[in-house]
N, C-alpha and C positions, 0 to 999 in steps of 0.2 A: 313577868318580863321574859319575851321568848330569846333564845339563843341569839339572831341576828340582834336583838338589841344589845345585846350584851355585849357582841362582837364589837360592834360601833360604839357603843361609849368605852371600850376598854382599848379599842386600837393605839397603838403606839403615839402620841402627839410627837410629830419630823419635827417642827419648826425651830426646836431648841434643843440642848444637853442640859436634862438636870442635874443638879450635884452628884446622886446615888448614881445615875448614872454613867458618870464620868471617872468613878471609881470602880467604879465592875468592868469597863470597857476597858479603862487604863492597865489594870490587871490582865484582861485575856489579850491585848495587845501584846504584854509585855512576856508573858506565857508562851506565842505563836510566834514572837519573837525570838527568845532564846530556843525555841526548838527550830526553827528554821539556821540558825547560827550555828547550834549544836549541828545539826545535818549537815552544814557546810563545811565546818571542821574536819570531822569524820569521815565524809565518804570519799571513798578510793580517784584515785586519779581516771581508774579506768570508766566512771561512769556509775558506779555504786555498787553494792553489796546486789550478786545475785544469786538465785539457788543453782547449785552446781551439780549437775548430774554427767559429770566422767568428764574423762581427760581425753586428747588425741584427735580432735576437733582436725575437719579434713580442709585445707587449706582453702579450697574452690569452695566452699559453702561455707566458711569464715568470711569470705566476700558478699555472699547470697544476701538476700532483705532477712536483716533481723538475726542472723549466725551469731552473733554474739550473742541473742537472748536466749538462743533458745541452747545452749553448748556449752555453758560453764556453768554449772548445777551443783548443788550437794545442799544438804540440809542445814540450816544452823543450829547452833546449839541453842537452847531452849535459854538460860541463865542471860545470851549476848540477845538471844532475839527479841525477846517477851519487853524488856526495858527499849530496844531499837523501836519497836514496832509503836511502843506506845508514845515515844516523841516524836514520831512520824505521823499517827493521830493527831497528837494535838497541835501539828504542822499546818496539816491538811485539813483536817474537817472540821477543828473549830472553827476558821472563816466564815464555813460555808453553815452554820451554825446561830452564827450573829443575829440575824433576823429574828431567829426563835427565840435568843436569849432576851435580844432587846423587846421584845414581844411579854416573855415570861415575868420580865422586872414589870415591865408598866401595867400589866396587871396586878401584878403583888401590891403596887405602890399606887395606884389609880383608885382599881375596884375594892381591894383587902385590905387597903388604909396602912400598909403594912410602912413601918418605919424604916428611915434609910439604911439602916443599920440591920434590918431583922430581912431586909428586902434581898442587902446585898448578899448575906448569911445565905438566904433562901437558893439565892442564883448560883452562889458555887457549889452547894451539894445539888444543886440540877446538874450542873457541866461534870458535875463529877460521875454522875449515876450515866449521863452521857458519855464519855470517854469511857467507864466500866466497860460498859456494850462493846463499845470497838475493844477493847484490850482480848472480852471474853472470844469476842469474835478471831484476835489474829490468834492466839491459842489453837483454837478449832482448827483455823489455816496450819500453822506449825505441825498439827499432829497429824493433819491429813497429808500435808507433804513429805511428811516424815515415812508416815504407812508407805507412800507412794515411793518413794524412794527405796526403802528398804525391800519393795516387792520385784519393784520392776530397774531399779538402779541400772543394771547391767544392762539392758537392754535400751535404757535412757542412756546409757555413756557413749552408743555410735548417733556421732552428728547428723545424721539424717534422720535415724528414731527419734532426736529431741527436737528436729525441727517438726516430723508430723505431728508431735502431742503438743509441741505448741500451738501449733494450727489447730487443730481440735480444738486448742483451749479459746483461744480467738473467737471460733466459729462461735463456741458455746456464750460466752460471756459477751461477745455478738448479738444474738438472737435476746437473750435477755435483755439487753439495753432497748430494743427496740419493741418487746412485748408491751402488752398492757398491765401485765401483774407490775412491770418497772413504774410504768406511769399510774398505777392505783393507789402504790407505794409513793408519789413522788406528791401525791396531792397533800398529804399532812403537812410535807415540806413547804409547798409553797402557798398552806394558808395558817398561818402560823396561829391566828389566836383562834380559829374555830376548833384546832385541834389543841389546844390549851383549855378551852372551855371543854368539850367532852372528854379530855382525859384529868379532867384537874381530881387534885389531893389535896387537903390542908397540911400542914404540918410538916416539917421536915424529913419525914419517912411520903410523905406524898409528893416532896421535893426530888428525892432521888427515886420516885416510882417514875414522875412523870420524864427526868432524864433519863434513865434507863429505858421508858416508851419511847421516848424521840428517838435514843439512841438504835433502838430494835428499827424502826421505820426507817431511821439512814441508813442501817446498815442493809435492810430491804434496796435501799434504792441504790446504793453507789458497789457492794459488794463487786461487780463483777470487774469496774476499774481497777477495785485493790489489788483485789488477784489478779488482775493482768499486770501489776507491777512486780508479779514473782519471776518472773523470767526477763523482765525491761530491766529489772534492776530496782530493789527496795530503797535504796540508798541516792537514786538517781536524781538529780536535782534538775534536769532538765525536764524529766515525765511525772517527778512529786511535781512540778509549777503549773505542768499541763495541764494534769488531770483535775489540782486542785482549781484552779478557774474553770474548768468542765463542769466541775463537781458544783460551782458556786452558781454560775448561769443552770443549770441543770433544776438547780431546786428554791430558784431567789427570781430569775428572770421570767420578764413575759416568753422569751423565744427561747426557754430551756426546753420545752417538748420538740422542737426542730432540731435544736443543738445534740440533745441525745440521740436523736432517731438518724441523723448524720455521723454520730460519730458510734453507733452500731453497724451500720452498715459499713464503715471505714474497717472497721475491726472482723467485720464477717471478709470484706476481701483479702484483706493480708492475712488474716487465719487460713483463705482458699488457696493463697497465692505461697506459703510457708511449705504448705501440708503437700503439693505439687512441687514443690524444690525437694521436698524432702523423697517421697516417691522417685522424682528423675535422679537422685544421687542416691540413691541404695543400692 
């Protein structure tokens, strides 16, 4: 039996909620739930937690597009960020996640006979080897922001130098969104059991291999939203709701190849348009 067959007798049956199923979804409901509640609690009245690079922000470019994002910088501490970042994971990207989960059970339980009980076991050390990925990933972020900071901090604290490198950063995480390494990355995502079948594992350690793979291939495709949420503001519950339905059409929808290649190029002009405020206010 070749791969397409496989594909086809294991595809997800829509037509109903099975039991097993209604207890693993109930769960990540409940999960993306309380961290969305969590995040509302918590963040600042001003808009959310951003990285803060100096003080003294010049009045006329506090008005500018985006002067708030790019002006109130400083690093967080690793202890509040590491725990922040990761219920803002499982905020955001579990959503956009579902697909592959409900994909992951009905094969365990379709093709591998596997019992509801051994099904659902299987589906949380997947989400979990997934979420790992993001966690290792905002780490990465953290300490490269951190370097950054520590190098160039001073020179990031005049509102004009933090608006060019955000712009920069736009421009960059721009061009990404609309390359085709994004969309080479985005095809795992929007075929969910072909890439289940060529990455499968038996076994519990092949459970969190195969989440840790999905997780590596989101974080291939969405990374450059995240990091454009370091300067919008991590905490931001206007631009977590945005990006997360970006994120979700982006790797679930027929028209997420338009939807990204628009909202790259959105990001490459306010990156041009940042980095030009910042130049004429120097």
């Amino acid at each position: 039996m070749d791969a397409n067959q496989v594909a086809q007798e294991s595809k997800p049956k829509r037509r109903r909620w099975m039991p097993y199923q209604r207890v693993i979804f109930a769960v990540l409901i409940a999960f993306t739930a309380l961290a969305w509640v969590y995040t509302i609690a918590t963040s600042s009245g001003d808009g959310g937690m951003v990285m803060d690079m100096g003080a003294g922000a010049d009045a006329g470019m506090d008005a500018a597009m985006a002067a708030r994002a790019a002006t109130d910088m400083a690093a967080p501490d690793f202890a509040m960020f590491v725990p922040m970042w990761i219920i803002m994971c499982v905020a955001m990207m579990l959503p956009t996640a579902i697909p592959m989960i409900y994909a992951y059970q009905a094969l365990l339980h379709n093709k591998f006979k596997k019992t509801d009980k051994e099904a659902n076991g299987y589906t949380i050390i997947f989400v979990a080897g997934y979420i790992l990925l993001w966690a290792a990933f905002g780490i990465a972020c953290w300490a490269v922001a951190t370097l950054i900071y520590n190098l160039i901090g001073d020179w990031l604290g005049q509102s004009s130098h933090a608006m060019i490198a955000t712009g920069v950063l736009f421009v960059a995480c721009g061009f990404y969104q609309i390359s085709r390494l994004k969309e080479a990355c985005l095809h795992g995502c929007r075929h969910p059991v072909m890439f289940l079948i060529r990455n499968w594992r038996n076994g519990y350690g092949g459970a969190l291999y195969i989440g840790i793979k999905h997780g590596a291939i989101c974080v291939a495709c969405c990374w450059a939203l995240m990091v454009i949420l370091f300067p919008l503001g991590l905490m931001n519950l206007l631009w977590m709701g945005l990006f997360t339905i970006i994120m979700y059409v982006e790797k679930n929808v027929r028209a997420g190849a338009l939807i990204s290649r628009i909202v790259g190029w959105l990001m490459i002009i306010a990156g041009i348009a940042m980095t030009v405020l910042g130049i004429v206010f120097l």
